[in-house]
Structures are given as structure tokens and as C-alpha cells.
N, C-alpha and C positions, 0 to 999 in steps of 0.2 A: 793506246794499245790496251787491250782489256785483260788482268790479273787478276788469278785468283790467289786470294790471300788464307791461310789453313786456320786452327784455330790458335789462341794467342790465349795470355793474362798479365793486363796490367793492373800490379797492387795500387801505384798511386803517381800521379804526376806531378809536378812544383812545377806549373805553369809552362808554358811552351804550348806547341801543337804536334799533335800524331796522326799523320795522314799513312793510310795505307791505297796502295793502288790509286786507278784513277782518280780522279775527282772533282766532277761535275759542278756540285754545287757546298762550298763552303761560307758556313756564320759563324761569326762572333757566340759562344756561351756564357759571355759575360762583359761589361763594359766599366769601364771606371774613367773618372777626370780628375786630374788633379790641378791646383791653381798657387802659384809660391812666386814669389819677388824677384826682382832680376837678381841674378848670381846665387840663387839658392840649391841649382844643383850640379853649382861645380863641383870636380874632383878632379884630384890628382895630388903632386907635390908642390908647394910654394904655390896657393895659389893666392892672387894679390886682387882682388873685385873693389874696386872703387865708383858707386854708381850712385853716389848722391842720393838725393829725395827718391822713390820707390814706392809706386802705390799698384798692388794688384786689384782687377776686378774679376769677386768670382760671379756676379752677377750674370745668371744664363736665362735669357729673355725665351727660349725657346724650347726649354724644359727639358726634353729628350732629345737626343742630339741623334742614336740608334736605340732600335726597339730593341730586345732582344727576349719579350716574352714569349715570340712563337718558335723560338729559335729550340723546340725540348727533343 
């Protein structure tokens, strides 16, 4: 259903997303990877990770994984 949205100002965002009204078509404005060993992001209370030998690979054979430069 098609909205009109009036005019607005946002000072700054901490990440998230802000969709107003419909929307057609949404991208990524930026992309990250991160790569850490098993049990590295648990959390909570008591937490007990017992996982022996651990080896990560951040070896990325395919370089970009999303584009994100036409994405402006």
C-alpha cells in the first residue's frame, strides 16, 4: 500500500536499519566478516566451553563475498 512519509531528521544511527513506507528494493550499506574459534562468543553466566584443539580458517578463497560499491 503506497505512503507518504512528511519530512523527518535523523542526527545519527548505531547501526540498525530505518525503513520508511514501502520498500521495493533494499541493500546492504556496508558489509563485514568476522572469523574467531569455537566458543569465542559465548555469553552469559557460568559459561563452561571445553572444545579441545581449535583451529579457525579465515582464508576466503572468493574475495567478496557482496559487493556493496554500487550500493550509494
Amino acid at each position: 500500500m503506497p505512503s507518504a512519509v512528511g519530512p523527518i531528521k535523523i542526527n545519527s544511527v548505531g547501526g540498525g536499519v530505518i525503513n520508511f513506507g514501502d520498500s521495493f528494493y533494499l541493500a546492504p550499506k556496508s558489509a563485514s566478516k568476522t572469523a574467531a574459534g569455537s566458543g569465542a562468543f559465548n555469553t552469559g553466566d557460568f559459561i563452561n566451553t571445553n572444545s579441545g584443539l581449535s583451529a579457525t580458517n579465515a582464508l576466503d578463497p572468493d574475495v567478496a563475498d557482496q559487493i556493496v560499491g554500487g550500493n550509494a
